[in-house]
C-alpha positions in Angstrom: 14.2 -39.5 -44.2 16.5 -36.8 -45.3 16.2 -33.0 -43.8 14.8 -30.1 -45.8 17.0 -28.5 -47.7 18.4 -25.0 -46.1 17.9 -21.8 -48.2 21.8 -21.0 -47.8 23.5 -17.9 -49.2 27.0 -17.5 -50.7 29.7 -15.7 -50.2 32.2 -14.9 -53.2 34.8 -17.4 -51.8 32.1 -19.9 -51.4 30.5 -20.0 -55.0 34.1 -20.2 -56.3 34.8 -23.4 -54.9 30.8 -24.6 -55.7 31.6 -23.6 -59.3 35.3 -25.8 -59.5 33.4 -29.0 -57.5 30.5 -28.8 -59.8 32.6 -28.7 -62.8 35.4 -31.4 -61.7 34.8 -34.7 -63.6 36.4 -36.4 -60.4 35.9 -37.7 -57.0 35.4 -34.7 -55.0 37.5 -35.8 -52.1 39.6 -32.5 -50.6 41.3 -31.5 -47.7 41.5 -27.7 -46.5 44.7 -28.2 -48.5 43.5 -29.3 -51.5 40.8 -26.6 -51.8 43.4 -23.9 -51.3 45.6 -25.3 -53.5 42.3 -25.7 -56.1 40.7 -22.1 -55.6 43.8 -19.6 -54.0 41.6 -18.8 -51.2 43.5 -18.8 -47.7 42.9 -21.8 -45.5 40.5 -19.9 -42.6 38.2 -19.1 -45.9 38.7 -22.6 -47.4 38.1 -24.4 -44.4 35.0 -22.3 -43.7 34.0 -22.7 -47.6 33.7 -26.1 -47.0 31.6 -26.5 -43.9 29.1 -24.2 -45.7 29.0 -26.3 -48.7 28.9 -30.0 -46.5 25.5 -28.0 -45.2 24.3 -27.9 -48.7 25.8 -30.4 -50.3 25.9 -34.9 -48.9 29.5 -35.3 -47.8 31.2 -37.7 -45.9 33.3 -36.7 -43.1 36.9 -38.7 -42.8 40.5 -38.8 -41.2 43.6 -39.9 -42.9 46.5 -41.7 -40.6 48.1 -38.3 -40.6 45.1 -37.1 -38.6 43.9 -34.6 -42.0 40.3 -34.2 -42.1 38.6 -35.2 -45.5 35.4 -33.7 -46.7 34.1 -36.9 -49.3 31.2 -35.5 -51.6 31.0 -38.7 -53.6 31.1 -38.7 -57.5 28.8 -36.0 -57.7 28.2 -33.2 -55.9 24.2 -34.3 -54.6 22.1 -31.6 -52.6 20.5 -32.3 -48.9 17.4 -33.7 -49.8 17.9 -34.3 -53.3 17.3 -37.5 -54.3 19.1 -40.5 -56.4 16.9 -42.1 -59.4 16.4 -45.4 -57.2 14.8 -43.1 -54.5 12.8 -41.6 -57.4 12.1 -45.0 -58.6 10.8 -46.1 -54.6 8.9 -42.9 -53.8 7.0 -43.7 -57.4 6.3 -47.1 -55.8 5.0 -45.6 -52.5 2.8 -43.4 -54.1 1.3 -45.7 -56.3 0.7 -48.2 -53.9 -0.6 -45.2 -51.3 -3.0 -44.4 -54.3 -4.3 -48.4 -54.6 -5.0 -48.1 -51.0 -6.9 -45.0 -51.1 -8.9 -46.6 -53.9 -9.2 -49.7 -52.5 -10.1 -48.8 -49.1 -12.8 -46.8 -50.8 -13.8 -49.6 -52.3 -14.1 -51.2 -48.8 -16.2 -48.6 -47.7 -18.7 -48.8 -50.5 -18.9 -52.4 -49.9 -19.2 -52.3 -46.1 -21.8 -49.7 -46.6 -23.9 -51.6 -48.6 -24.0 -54.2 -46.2 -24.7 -52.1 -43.7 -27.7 -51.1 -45.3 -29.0 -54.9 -45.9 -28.2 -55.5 -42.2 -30.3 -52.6 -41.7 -33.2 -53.5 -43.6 -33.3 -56.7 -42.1 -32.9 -55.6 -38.7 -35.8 -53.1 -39.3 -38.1 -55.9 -40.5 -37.2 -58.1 -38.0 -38.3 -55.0 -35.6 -41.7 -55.0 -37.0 -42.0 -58.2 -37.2 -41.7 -58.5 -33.2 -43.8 -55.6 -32.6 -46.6 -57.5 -34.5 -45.8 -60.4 -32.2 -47.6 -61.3 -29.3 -46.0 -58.8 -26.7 -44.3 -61.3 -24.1 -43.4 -59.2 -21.2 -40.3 -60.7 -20.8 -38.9 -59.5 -24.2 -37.8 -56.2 -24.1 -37.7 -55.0 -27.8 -36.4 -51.7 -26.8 -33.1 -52.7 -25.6 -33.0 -55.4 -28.6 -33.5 -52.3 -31.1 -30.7 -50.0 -28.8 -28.1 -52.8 -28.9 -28.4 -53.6 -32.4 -28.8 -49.8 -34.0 -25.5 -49.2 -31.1 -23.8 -52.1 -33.3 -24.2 -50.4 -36.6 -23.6 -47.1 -35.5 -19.8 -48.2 -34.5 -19.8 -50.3 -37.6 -20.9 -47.3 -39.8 -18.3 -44.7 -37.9 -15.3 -47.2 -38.2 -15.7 -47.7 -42.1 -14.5 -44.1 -42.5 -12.0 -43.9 -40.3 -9.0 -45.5 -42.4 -6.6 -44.4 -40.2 -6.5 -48.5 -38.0 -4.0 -47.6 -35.2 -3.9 -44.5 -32.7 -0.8 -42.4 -31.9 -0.6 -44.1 -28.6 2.6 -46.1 -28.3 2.8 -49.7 -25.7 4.9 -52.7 -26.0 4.8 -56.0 -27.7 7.0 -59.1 -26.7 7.7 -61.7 -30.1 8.3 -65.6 -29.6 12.2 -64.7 -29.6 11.6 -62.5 -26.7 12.7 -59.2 -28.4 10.7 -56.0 -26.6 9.7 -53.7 -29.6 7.3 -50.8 -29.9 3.7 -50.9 -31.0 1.3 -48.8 -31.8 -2.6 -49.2 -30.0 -5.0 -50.3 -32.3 -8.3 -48.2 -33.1 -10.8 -49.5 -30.7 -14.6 -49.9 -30.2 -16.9 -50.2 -28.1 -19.3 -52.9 -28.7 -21.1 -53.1 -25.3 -23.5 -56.7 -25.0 -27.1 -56.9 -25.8 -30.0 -56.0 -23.0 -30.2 -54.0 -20.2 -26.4 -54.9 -19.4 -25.0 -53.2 -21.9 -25.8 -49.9 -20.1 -23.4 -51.1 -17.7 -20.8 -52.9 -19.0 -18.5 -52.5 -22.3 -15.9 -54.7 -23.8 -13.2 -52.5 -25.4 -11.5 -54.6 -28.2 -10.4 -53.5 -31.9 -12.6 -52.2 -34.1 -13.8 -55.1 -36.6 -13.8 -52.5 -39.6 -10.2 -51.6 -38.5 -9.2 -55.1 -38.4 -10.7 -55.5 -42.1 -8.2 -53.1 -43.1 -5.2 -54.1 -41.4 -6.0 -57.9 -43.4 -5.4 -56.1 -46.6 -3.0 -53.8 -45.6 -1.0 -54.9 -42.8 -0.8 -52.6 -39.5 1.9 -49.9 -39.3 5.2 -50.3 -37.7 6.6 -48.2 -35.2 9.5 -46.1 -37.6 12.7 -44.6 -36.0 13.2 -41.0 -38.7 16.4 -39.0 -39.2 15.1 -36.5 -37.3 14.2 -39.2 -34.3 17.6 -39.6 -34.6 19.5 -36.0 -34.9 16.5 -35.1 -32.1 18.6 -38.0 -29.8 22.2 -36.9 -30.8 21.3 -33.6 -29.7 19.9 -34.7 -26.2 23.3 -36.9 -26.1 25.4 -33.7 -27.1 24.2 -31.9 -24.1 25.0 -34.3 -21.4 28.8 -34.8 -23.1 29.6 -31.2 -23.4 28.6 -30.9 -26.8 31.6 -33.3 -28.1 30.7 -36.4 -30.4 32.5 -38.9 -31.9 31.5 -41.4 -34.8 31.2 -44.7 -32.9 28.7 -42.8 -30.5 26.8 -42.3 -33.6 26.7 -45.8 -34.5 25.6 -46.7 -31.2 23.2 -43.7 -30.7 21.4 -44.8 -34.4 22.5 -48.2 -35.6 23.6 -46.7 -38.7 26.4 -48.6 -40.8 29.7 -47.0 -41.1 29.2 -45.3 -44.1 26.0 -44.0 -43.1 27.3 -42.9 -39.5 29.7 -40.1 -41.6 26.8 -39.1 -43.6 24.9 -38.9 -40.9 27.7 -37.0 -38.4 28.3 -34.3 -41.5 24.3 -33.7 -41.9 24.8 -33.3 -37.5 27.2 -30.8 -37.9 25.3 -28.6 -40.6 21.6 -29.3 -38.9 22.6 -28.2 -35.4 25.6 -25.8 -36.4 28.1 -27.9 -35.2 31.8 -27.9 -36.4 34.1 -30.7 -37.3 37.8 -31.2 -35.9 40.2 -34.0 -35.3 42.4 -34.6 -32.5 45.8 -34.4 -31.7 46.0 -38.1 -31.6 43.9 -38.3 -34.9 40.5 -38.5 -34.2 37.3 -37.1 -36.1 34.8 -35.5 -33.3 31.8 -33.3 -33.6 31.9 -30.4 -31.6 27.9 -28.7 -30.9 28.7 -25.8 -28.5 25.2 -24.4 -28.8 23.6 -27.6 -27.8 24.9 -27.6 -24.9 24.0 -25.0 -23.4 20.6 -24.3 -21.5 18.6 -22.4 -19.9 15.6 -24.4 -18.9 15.0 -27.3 -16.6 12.4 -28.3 -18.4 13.4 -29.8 -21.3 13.8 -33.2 -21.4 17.1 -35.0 -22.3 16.0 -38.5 -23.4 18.2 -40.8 -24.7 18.3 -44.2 -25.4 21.0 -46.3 -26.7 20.0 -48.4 -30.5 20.7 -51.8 -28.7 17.8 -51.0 -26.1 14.7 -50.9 -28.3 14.3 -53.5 -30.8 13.5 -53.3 -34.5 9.1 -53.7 -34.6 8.0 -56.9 -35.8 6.4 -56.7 -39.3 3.4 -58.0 -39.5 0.6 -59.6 -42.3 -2.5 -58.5 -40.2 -2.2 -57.9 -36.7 -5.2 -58.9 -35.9 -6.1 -62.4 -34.0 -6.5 -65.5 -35.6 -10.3 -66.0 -34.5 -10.8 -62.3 -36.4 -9.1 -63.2 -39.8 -11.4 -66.3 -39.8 -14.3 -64.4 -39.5 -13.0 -62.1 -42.1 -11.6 -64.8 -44.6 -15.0 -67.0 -43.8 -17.0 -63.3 -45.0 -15.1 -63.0 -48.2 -15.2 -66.6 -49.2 -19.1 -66.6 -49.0 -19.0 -63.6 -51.0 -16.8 -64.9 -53.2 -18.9 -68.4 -53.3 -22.3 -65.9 -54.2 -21.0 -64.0 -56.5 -19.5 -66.8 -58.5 -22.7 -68.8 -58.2 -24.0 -65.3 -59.9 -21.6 -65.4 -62.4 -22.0 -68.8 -63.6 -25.7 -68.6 -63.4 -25.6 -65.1 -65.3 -23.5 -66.9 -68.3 -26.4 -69.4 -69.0 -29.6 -67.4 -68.7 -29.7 -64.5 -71.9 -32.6 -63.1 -70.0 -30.2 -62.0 -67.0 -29.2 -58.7 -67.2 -25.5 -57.4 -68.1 -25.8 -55.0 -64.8 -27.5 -57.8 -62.7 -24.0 -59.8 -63.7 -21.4 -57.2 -63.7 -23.0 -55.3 -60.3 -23.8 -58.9 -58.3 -21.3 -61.0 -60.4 -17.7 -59.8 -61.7 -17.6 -56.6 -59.2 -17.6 -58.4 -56.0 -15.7 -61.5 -57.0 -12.7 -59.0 -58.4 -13.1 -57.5 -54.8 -12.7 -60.6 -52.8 -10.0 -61.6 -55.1 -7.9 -58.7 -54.6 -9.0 -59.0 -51.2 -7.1 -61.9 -50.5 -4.6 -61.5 -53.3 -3.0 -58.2 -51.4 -2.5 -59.9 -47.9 -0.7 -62.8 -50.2 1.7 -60.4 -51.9 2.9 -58.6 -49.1 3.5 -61.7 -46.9 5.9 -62.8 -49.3 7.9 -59.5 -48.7 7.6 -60.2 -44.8 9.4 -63.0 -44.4 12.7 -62.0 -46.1 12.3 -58.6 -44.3 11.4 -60.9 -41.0 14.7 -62.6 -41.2 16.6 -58.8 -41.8 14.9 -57.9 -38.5 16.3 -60.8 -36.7 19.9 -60.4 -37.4 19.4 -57.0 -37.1 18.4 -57.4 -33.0 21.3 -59.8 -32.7 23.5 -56.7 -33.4 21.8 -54.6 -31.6 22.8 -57.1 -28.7 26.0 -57.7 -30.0 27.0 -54.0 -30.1 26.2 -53.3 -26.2 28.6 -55.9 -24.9 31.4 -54.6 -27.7 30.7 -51.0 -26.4 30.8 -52.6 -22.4 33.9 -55.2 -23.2 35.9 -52.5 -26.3 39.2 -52.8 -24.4 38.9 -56.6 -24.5 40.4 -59.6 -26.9 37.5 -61.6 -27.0 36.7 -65.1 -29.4 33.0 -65.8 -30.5 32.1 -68.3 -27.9 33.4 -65.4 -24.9 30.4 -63.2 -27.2 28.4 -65.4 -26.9 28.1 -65.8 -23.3 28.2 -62.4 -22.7 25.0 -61.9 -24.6 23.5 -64.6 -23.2 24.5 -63.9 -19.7 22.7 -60.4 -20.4 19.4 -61.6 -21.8 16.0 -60.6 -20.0 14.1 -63.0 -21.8 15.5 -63.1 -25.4 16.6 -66.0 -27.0 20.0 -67.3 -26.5 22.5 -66.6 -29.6 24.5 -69.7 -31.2 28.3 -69.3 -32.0 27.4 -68.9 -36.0 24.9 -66.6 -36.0 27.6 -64.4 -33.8 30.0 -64.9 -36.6 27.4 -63.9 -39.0 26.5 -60.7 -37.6 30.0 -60.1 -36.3 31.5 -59.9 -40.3 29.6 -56.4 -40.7 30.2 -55.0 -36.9 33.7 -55.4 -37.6 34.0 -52.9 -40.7 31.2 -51.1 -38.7 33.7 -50.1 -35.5 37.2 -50.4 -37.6 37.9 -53.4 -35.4 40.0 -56.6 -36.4 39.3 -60.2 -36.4 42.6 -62.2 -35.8 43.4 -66.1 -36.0 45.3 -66.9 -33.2 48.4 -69.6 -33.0 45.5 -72.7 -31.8 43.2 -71.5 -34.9 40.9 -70.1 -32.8 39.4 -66.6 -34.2 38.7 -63.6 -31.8 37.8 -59.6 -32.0 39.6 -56.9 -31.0 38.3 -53.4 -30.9 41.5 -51.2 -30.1 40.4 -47.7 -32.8 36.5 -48.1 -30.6 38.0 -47.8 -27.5 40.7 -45.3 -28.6 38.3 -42.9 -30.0 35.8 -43.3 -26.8 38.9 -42.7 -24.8 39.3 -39.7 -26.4 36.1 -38.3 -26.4 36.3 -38.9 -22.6 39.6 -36.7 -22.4 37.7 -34.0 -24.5 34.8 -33.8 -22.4 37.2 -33.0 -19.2 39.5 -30.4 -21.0 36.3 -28.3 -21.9 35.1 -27.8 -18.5 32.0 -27.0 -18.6 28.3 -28.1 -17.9 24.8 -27.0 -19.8 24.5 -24.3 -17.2 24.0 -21.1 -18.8 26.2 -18.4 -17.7 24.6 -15.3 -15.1 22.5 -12.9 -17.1 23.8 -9.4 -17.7 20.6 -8.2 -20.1 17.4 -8.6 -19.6 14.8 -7.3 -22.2 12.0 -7.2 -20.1 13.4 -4.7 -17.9 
């Protein structure tokens, strides 16, 4: 989820260089050099021309082997927050399909609410019907009619209540053992029939909420950009305000190529600056960020390996609640086709008895049952993304702990294993697998040693968290604010 764009302003030097990028017909790649050399300016106003147009424009942030920092805006100069026809394309799709769940959860409703009303009829007659009875004293009809007109009532509130989970956030363990978060499902209280139920309630998910979730699926718990700049800042603070890429993959998970991105839209959110090392390193520096003058705020951070990606789900409800919602739709299904066929061979049945008892509710029970079947053929393939996706989550804590090490797929393996509270032990291939993107992720090398045997080496990961380190202790200083000299209030 990108950032909003910033309303930024200018200056002379600035729009000169806009105007040459826009206009160049070639891969806008530059160094403070290059834009010098481009635009005459002098290389204090080129160099700051450039971090005000990386805060308005995407750009990649990169190092040569000489240790020159390259600004990369890609083929075309593209805004913050602007967006690419494919992401056109996709938000089209989410609104449409937002827009068939509105109407379809409408249609829901309606339906739900016309049952409600039979049940309520029925209920009512069966009311009377005891009243004219023969009074037993052991049959308390007033708790009968409380229970039941309780029932409805929770029924009748839930169907407008589309919203199925709550904000409030626990977590689930899958059959591999992966820990991931989940949100609480809406709940009701549905409390037993008779006296008791003054007493006692049993607090499960709401059965209208659970209707919705089998057409719609429950939501997953999502990790946005600004989850993740919100984390980089907390980072920032407790490393004196310095940053380097590799922290960024390990902060967020992002891919290499994402990680710059990401790292230049850092550097213009917070107000950050960019600068490489003696020894050739890209870091972020966020002096701002670190300081502070409160106690109070709270510096959370937790490392991508240790929360795993949210399972994604077709209904998230029990099985014994789909049956009773599948066994529901199939009898309306089963009556409104007997209406149909009946309706086809009797002229004297009307159109609107047909179309109203006939064709309306078997399209809804179709689509009812034809949604959930779409979208779990999307699951699975996303299902099998999530999976290799927590194998490099594991993966990438024991390359962060073991980065100054040699070490062969079977001396990965073990070390994951060896780590595992409960997840499922990793094989030698699916190691491999994952291990073909981590190494383009961290710059490291895979080599084939003189026996054949293939191992990893990260040597650039643990020279650029090396250097970071040696940053951190050559600045000095803590997030303690300095004493105050000037107090308004006084």
């Amino acid at each position: 989820m990108p950032i909003q764009n910033q309303v930024i302003t200018l200056t002379q030097a600035e729009q000169t260089l806009e105007k040459q990028l826009l206009s160049s017909a070639k891969t806008l790649t530059l160094t403070v050099g290059d834009v010098s050399a481009l635009t005459g300016l002098n290389t204090d106003d080129a160099k700051h021309a450039l971090d005000v147009l990386m805060a308005k424009y995407i750009c990649r942030l990169k190092v040569t082997e000489a240790g020159d920092l390259i600004y990369d805006f890609g083929s075309s100069m593209l805004r913050r927050g602007e967006k690419t026809a494919k992401e056109y394309l996709e938000d089209l799709k989410n609104i449409l399909w937002q827009v068939f769940k509105i109407f379809f959860k409408a249609w829901i409703a309606v339906t739900l609410v016309f049952y409600f009303i039979v049940f309520l009829v029925v209920i009512i007659g069966l009311i009377i019907a005891a009243l004219s009875g023969d009074g037993d004293g052991d049959f308390d009809i007033g708790d009968i009619f409380v229970g039941f007109f309780h029932a409805l009532a929770e029924v009748f509130r839930g169907i407008f209540i589309w919203d199925t989970f709550s904000p409030i956030v626990y977590y689930e363990t899958d059959k591999q053992g992966y820990q991931y978060k989940h949100y609480e499902s809406r709940k009701s209280s549905l409390g037993k029939f008779g006296k008791a139920n003054k007493e006692i309630k049993e607090e499960k998910k709401s059965f209208v909420a659970s209707v919705y979730d089998f057409v719609f699926g429950p939501p997953r718990v999502e990790t946005t950009t600004l989850d993740n700049l919100k984390e980089l800042a907390a980072y920032s603070r407790r490393q004196n305000g310095i940053v380097v890429t590799p922290e960024v993959i390990g902060l967020a998970g992002y891919k290499a190529d994402d990680a710059d991105k990401f790292m230049a839209e850092a550097i213009s959110h917070f107000g950050g600056k960019a600068d490489v090392t003696e020894n050739g390193v890209l870091y972020a520096e966020f002096e701002e960020l670190s300081r502070s003058a409160s106690k109070e705020v709270e510096d959370k951070v937790v490392w991508f390996w240790d929360e795993y990606e949210p399972e994604y789900e077709v209904t998230g409800n029990t099985g014994g609640r789909n049956t009773r919602i599948i066994g529901i739709n199939i009898f309306n299904m089963i009556v409104s086709g007997i209406v149909i066929g009946t309706a086809s061979g009797d002229p004297t049945v009307s159109a609107w008895f047909s179309v109203g008892l006939g064709w309306i509710p078997f399209a809804f029970s179709t689509l009812f049952f034809g949604v959930p079947a779409l979208r779990s053929l999307s699951i699975f393939p996303k299902q099998k993304k999530r999976y290799f996706a927590n194998i490099r989550k594991r993966l990438m804590k024991v390359i962060y702990q073991d980065r100054d090490k040699i070490v062969s797929a079977e001396e990965l393996m073990q070390a994951v294993n060896a780590q595992s509270k409960g997840e499922k032990n990793l094989s030698k291939e699916e190691i491999e697998k994952v291990m073909n993107d981590l190494i383009f992720d961290f710059q490291g090398e895979m080599l084939v040693k003189e026996d054949g045997k293939i191992v990893y080496t990260f040597e650039k990961l643990k020279a650029e968290l090396d250097e970071a380190h040696r940053l951190r202790q050559e600045k000095g200083f803590g997030n303690a604010p300095s004493a105050i000299v000037f107090d308004s209030g006084i």
